[in-house]
C-alpha positions as protocol buffer text, in pm:
chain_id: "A"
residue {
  index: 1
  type: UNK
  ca { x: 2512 y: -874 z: 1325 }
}
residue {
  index: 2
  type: UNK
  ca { x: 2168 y: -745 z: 1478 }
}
residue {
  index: 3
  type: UNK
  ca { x: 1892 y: -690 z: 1240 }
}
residue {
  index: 4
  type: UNK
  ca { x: 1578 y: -470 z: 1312 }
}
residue {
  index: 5
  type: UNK
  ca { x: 1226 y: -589 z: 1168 }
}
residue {
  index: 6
  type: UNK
  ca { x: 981 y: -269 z: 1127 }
}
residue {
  index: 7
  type: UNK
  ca { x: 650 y: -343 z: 1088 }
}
residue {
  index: 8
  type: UNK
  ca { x: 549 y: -74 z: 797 }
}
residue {
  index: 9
  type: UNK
  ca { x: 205 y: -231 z: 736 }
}
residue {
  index: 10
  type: UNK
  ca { x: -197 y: -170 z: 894 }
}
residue {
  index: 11
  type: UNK
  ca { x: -408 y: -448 z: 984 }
}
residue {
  index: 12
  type: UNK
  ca { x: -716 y: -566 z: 871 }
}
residue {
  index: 13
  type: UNK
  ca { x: -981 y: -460 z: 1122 }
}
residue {
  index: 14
  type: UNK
  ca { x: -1398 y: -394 z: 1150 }
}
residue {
  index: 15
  type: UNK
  ca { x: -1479 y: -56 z: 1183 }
}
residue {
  index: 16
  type: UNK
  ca { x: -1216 y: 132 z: 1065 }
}
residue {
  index: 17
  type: UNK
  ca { x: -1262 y: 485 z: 798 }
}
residue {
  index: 18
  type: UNK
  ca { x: -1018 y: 378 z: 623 }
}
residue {
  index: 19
  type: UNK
  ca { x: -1185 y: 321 z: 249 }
}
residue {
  index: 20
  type: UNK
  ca { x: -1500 y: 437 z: 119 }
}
residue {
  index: 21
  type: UNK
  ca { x: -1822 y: 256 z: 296 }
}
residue {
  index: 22
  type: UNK
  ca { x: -1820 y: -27 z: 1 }
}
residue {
  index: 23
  type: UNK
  ca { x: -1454 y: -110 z: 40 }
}
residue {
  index: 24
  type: UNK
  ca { x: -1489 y: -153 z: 379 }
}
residue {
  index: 25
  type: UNK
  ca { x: -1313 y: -479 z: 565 }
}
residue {
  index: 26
  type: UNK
  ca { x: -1574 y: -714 z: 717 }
}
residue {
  index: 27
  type: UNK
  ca { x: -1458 y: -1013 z: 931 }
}
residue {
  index: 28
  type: UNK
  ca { x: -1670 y: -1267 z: 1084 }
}
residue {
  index: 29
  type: UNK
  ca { x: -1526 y: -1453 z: 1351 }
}
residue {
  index: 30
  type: UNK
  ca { x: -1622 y: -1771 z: 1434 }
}
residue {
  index: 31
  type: UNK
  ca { x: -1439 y: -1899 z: 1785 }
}
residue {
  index: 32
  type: UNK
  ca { x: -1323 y: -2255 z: 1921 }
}
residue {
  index: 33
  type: UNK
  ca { x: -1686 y: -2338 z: 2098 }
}
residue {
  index: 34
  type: UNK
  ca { x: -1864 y: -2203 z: 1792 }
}
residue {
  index: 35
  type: UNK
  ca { x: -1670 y: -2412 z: 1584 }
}
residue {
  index: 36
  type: UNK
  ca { x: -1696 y: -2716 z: 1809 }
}
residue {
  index: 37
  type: UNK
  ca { x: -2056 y: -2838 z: 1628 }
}
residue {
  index: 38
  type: UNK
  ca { x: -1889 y: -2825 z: 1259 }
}
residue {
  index: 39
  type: UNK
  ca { x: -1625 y: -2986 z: 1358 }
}
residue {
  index: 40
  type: UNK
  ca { x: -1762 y: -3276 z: 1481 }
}
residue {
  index: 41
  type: UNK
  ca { x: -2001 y: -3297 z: 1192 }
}
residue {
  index: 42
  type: UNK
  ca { x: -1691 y: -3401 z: 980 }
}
residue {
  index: 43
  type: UNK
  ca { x: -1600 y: -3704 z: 1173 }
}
residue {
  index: 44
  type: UNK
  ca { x: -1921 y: -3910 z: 1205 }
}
residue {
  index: 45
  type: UNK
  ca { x: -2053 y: -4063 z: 1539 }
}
residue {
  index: 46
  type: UNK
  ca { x: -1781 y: -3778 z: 1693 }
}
residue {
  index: 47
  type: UNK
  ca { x: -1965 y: -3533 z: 1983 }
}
residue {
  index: 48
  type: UNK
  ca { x: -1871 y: -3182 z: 2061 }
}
residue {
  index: 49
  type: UNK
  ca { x: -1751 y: -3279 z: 2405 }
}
residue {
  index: 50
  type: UNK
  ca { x: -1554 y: -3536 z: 2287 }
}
residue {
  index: 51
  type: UNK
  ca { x: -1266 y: -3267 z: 2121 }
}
residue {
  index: 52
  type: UNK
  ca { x: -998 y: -3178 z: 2355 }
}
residue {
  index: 53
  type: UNK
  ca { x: -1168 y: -2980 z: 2587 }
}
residue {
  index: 54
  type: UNK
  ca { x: -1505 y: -2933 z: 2382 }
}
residue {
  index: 55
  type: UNK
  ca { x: -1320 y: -2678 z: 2172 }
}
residue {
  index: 56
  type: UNK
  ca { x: -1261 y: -2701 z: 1804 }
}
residue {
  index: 57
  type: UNK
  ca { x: -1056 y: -2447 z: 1583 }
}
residue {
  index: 58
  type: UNK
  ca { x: -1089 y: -2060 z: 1534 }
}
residue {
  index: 59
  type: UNK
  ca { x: -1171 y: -1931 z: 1170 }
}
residue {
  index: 60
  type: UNK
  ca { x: -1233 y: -1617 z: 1018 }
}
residue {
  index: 61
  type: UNK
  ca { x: -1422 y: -1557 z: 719 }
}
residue {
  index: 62
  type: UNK
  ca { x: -1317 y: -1208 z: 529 }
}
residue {
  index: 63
  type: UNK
  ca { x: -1444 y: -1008 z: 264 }
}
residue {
  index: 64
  type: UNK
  ca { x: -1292 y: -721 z: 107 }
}
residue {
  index: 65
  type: UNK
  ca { x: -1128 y: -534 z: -204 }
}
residue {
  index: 66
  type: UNK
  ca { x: -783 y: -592 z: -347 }
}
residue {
  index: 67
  type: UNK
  ca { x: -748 y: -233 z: -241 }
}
residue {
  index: 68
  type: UNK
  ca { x: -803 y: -260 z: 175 }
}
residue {
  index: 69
  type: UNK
  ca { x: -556 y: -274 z: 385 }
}
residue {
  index: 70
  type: UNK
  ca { x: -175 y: -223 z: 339 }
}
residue {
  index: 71
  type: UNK
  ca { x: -147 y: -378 z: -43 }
}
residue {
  index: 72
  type: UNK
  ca { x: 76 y: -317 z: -360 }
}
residue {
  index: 73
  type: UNK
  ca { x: -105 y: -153 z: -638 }
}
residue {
  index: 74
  type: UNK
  ca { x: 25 y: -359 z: -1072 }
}
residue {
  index: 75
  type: UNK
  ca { x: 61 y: -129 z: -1301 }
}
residue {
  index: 76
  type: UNK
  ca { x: -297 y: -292 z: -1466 }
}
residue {
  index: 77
  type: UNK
  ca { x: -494 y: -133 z: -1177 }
}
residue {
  index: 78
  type: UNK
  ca { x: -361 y: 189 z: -1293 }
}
residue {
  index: 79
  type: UNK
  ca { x: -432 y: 164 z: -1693 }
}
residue {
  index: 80
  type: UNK
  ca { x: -456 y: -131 z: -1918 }
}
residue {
  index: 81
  type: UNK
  ca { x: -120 y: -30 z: -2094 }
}
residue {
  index: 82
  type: UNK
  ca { x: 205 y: 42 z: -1950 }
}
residue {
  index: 83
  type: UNK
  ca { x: 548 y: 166 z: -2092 }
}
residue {
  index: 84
  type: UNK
  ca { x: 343 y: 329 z: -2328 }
}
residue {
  index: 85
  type: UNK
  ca { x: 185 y: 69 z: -2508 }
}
residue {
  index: 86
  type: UNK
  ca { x: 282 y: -242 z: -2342 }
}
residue {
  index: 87
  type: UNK
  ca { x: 41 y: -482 z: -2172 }
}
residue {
  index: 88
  type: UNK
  ca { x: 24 y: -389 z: -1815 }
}
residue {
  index: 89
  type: UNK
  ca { x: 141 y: -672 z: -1579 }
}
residue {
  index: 90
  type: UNK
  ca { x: -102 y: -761 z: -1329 }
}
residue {
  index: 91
  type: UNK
  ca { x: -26 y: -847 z: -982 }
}
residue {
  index: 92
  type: UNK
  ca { x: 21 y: -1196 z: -1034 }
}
residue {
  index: 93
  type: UNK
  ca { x: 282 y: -1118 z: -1274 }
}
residue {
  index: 94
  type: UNK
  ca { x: 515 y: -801 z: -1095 }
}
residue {
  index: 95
  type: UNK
  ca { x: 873 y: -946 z: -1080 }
}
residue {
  index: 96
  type: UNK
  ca { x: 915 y: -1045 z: -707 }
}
residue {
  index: 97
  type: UNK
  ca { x: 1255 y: -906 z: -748 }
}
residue {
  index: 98
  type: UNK
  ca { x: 1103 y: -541 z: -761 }
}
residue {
  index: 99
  type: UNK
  ca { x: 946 y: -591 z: -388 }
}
residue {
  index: 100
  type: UNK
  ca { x: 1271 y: -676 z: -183 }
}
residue {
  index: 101
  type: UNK
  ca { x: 1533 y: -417 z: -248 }
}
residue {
  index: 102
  type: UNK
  ca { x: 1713 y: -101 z: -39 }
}
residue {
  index: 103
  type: UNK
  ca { x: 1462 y: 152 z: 56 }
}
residue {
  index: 104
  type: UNK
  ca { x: 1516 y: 525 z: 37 }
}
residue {
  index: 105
  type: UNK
  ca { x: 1211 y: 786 z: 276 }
}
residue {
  index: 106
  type: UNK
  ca { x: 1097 y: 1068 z: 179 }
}
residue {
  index: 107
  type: UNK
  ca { x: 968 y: 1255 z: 470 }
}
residue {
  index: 108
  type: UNK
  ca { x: 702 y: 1515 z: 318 }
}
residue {
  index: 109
  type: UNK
  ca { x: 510 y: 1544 z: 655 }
}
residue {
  index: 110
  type: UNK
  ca { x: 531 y: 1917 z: 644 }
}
residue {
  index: 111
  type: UNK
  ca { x: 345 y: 1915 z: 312 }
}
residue {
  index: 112
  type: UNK
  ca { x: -42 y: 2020 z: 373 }
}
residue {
  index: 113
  type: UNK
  ca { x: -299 y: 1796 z: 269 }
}
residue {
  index: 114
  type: UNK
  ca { x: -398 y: 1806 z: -111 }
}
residue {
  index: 115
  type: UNK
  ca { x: -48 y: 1915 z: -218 }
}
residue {
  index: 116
  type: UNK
  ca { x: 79 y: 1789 z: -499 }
}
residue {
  index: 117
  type: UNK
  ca { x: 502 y: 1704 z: -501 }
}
residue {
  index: 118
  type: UNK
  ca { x: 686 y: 1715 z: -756 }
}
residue {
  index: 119
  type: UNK
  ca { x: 991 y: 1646 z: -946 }
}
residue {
  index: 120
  type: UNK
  ca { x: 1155 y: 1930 z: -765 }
}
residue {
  index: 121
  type: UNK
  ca { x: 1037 y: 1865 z: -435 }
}
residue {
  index: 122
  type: UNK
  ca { x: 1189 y: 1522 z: -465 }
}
residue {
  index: 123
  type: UNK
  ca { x: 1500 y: 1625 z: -586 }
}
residue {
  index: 124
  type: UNK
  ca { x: 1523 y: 1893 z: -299 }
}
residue {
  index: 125
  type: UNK
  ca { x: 1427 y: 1593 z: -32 }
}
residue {
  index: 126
  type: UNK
  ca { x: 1686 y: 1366 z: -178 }
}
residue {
  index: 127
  type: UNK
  ca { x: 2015 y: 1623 z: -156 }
}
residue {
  index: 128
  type: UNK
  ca { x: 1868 y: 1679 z: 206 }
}
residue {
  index: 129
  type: UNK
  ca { x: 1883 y: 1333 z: 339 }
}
residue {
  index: 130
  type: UNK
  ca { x: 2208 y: 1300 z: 86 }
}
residue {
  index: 131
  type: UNK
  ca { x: 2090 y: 1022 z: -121 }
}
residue {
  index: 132
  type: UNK
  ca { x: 2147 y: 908 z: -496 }
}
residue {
  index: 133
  type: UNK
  ca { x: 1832 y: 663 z: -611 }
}
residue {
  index: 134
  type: UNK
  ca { x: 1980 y: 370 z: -762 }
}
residue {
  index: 135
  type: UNK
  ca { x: 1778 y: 126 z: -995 }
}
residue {
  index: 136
  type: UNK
  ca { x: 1542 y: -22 z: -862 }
}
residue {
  index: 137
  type: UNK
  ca { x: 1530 y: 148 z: -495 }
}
residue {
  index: 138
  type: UNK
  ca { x: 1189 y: 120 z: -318 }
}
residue {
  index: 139
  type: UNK
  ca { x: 1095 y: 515 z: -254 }
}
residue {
  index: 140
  type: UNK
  ca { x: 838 y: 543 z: 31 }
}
residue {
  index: 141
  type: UNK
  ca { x: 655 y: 864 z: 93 }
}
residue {
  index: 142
  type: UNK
  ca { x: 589 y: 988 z: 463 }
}
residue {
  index: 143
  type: UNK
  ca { x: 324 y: 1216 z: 488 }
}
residue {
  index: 144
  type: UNK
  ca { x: 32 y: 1398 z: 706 }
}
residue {
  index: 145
  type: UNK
  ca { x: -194 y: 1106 z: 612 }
}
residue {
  index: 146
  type: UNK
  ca { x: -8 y: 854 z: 884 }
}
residue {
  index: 147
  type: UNK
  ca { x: -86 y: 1076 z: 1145 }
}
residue {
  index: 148
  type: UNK
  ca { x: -484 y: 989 z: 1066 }
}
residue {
  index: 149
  type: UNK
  ca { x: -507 y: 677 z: 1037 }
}
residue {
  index: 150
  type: UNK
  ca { x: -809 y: 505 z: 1157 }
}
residue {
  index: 151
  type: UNK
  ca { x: -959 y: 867 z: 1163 }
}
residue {
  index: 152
  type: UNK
  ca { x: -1256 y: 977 z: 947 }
}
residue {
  index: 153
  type: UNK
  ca { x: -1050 y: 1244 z: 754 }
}
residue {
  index: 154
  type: UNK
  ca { x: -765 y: 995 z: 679 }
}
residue {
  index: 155
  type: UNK
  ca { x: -875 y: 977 z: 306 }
}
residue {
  index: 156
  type: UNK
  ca { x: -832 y: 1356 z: 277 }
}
residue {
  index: 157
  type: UNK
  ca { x: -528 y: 1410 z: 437 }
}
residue {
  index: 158
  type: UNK
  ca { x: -150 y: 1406 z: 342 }
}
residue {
  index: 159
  type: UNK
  ca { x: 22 y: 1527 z: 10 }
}
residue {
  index: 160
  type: UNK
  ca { x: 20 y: 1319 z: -269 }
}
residue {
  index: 161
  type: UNK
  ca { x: 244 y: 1244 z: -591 }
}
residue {
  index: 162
  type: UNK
  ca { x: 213 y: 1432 z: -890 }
}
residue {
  index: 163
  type: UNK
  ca { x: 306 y: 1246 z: -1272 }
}
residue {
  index: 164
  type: UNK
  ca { x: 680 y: 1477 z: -1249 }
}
residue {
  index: 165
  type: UNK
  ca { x: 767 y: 1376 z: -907 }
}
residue {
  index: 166
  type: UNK
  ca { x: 672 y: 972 z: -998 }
}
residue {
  index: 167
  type: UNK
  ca { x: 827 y: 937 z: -1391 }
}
residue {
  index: 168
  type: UNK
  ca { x: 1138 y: 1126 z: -1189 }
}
residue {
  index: 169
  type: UNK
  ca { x: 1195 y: 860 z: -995 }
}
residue {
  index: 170
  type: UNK
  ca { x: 1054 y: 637 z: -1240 }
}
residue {
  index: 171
  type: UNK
  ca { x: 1302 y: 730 z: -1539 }
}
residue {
  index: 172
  type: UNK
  ca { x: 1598 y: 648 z: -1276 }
}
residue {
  index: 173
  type: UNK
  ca { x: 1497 y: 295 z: -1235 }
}
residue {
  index: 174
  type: UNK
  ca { x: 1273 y: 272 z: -893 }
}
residue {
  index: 175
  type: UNK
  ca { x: 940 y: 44 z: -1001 }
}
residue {
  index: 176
  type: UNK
  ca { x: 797 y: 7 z: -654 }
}
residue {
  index: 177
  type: UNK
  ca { x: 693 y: 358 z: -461 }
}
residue {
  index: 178
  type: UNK
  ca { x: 452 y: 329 z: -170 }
}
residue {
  index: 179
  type: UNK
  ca { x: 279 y: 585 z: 53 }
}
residue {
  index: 180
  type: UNK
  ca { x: 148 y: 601 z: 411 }
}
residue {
  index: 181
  type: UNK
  ca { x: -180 y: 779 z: 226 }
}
residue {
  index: 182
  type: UNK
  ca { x: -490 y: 620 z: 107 }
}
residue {
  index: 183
  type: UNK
  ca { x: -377 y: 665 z: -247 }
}
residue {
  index: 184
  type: UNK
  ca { x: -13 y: 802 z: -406 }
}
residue {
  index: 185
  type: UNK
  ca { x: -197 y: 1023 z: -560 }
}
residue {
  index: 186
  type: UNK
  ca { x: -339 y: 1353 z: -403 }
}
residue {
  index: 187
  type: UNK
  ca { x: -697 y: 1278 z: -160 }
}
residue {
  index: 188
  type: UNK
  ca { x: -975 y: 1272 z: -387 }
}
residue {
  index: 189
  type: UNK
  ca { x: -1131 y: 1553 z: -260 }
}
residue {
  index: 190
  type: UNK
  ca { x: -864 y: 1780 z: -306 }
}
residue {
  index: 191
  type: UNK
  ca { x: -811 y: 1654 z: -689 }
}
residue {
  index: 192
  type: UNK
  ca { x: -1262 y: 1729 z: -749 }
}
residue {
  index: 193
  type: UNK
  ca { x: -1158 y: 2104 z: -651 }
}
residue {
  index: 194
  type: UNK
  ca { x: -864 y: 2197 z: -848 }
}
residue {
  index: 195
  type: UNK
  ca { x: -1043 y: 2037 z: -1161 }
}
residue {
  index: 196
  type: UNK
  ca { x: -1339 y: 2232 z: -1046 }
}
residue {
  index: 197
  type: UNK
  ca { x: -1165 y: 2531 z: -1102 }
}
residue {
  index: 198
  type: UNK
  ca { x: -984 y: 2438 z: -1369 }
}
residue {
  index: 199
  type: UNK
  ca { x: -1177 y: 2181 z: -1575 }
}
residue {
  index: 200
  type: UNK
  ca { x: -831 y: 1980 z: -1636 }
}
residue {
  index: 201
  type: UNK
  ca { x: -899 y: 1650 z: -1643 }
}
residue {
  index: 202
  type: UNK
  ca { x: -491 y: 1550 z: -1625 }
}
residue {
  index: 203
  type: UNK
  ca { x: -492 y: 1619 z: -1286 }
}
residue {
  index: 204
  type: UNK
  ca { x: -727 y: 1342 z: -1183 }
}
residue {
  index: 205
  type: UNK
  ca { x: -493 y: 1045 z: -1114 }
}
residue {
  index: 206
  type: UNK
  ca { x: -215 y: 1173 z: -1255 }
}
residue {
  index: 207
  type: UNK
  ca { x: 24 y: 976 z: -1066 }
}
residue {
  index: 208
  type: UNK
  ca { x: -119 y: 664 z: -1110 }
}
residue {
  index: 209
  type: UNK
  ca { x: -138 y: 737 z: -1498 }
}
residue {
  index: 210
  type: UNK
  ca { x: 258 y: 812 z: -1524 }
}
residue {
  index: 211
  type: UNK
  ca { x: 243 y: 413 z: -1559 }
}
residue {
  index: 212
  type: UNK
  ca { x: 132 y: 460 z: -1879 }
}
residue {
  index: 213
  type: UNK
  ca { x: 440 y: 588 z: -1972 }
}
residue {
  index: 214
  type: UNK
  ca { x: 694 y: 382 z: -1696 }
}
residue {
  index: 215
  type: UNK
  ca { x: 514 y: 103 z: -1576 }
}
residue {
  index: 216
  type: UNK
  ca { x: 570 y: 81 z: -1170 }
}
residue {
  index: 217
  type: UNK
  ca { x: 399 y: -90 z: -824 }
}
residue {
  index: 218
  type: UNK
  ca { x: 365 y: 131 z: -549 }
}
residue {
  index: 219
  type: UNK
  ca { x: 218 y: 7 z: -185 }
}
residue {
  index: 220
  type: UNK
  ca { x: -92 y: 236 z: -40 }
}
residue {
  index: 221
  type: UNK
  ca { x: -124 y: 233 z: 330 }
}
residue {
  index: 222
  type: UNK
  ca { x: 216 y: 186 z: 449 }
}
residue {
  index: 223
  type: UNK
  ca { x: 204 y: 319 z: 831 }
}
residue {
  index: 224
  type: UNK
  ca { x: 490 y: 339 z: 1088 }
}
residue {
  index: 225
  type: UNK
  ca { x: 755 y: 520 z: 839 }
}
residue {
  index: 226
  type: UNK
  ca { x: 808 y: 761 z: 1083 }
}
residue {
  index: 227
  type: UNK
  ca { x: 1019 y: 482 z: 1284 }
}
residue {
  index: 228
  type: UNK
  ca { x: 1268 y: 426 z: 949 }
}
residue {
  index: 229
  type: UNK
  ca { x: 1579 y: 663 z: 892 }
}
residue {
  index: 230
  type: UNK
  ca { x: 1602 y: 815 z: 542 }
}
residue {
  index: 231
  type: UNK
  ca { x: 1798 y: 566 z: 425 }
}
residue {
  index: 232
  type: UNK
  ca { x: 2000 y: 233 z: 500 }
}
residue {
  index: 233
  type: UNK
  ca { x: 1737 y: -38 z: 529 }
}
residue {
  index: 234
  type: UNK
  ca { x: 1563 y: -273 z: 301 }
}
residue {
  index: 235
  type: UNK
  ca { x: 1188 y: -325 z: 237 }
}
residue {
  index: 236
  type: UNK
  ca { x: 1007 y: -677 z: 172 }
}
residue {
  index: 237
  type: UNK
  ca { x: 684 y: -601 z: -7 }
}
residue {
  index: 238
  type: UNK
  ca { x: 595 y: -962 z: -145 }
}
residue {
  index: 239
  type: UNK
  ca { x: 219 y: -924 z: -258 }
}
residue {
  index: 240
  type: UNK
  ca { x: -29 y: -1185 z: -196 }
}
residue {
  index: 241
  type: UNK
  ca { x: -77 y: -1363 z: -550 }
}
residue {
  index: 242
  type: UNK
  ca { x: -426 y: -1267 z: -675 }
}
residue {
  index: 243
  type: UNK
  ca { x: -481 y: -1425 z: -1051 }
}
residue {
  index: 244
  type: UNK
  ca { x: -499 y: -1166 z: -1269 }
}
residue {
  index: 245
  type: UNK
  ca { x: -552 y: -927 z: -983 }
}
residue {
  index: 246
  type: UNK
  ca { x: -473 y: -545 z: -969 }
}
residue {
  index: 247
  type: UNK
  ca { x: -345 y: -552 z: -653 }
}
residue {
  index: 248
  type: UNK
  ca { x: -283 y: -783 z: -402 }
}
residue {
  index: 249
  type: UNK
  ca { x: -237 y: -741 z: 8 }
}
residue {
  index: 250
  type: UNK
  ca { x: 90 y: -738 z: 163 }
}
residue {
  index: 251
  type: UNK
  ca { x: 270 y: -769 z: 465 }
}
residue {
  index: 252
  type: UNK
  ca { x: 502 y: -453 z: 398 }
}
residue {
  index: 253
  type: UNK
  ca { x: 807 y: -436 z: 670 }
}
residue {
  index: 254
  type: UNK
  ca { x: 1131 y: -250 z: 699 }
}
residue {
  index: 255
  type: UNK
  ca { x: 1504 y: -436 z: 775 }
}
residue {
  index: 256
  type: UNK
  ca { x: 1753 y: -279 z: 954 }
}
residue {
  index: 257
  type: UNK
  ca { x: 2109 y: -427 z: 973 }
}
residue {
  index: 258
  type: UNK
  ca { x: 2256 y: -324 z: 1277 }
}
């Protein structure tokens, strides 16, 4: 049996739009000459020259949110209470069980930016690609957004997931969801307008905030989901274990059995 890898996740890179200015990635490199000096400052009496060729190691020293990157969102970044009332797990604490499981796409691509799906639109997506969600499925979202990544109007761009479409596939057992958007939710900017106009305040977040009632993960910054079919392959979404953290980075890929 042949089986297919499919890397579903971004990397983590200067200089890319891809967060507002303070969540921004910065990485300071430090190369194997750089390095040389510290290194021999931890062996006493040791010279530069006298490492293997002069060189010592390479190092990188990064700072950055929780929230950069490709990284799966606990239900605590989302409210403090979950399953309405319940403690919210942080990321520390999601069952890893949740993050390696049969995924199921939803391609939404044709959906314009600032749309909000919902329970119907998923329902119409999953009798098209003939799929039944089954506890505990991990439901990724393609949209517009993946087509702008690394672009200054990636946070604005793509469809996002309205509280019906994410307590539908809640109540049938999926806990992790994920997105090739900045957020699952509808782009920011989209979300200031309609409550603009409307002065409803249950609009803002109000994806995110269906944990209150169904606690779930879902991964921001998937990328790549165009290459998956709609259905037939697992995902491995292990999150990187931050203490107490609301989210943690992960190293999101696709498996295909051949």
């Amino acid at each position: 049996m042949t089986q297919q890898i499919i890397d579903l996740s971004v990397p983590l890179q200067n200089g890319v739009p891809a967060d507002p200015p303070q969540n921004l990635v910065r990485i300071t490199y430090t190369d194997h000459d750089a390095s040389a000096p510290m290194v021999a400052a931890l062996f006493p009496g040791l010279r530069p020259d006298q490492l293997p060729d002069g060189k010592g190691w390479a190092v990188e020293q990064v700072t950055l949110s929780t929230h950069t990157g490709t990284h799966l969102d606990a239900p605590y970044h989302f409210h403090p209470t979950m399953d309405r009332g319940a403690r919210a797990i942080t990321i520390d604490e999601v069952p890893l069980d949740w993050c390696f499981r049969p995924g199921v796409k939803l391609d939404f691509r044709h959906l314009p930016d600032g749309y909000v799906a919902t329970a119907a639109d998923v329902e119409t997506e999953l009798a098209r690609i003939g799929h039944a969600l089954a506890p505990l499925d991990i439901v990724v979202v393609n949209t517009r957004a993946s087509s702008r990544y690394g672009e200054a109007d990636y946070m604005d761009s793509g469809c996002g997931m309205g509280r019906e479409a994410t307590l539908y596939l809640t109540s049938r057992g999926v806990r992790v969801t994920g997105t090739d958007g900045w957020s699952w939710d509808a782009p920011f900017r989209h979300t200031a307008r309609r409550f603009a106009e409307t002065g409803d305040a249950s609009l803002i977040w109000e994806g995110h905030k269906a944990g209150r009632e169904i606690g779930y993960c879902h991964i921001e910054k998937l990328h790549n989901l165009e290459s998956l079919p709609p259905h037939g392959f697992r995902i491995a979404c292990f999150p990187v274990k931050v203490h107490a953290g609301s989210a943690g980075w992960c190293r999101a890929v696709a498996i295909l059995d051949g």
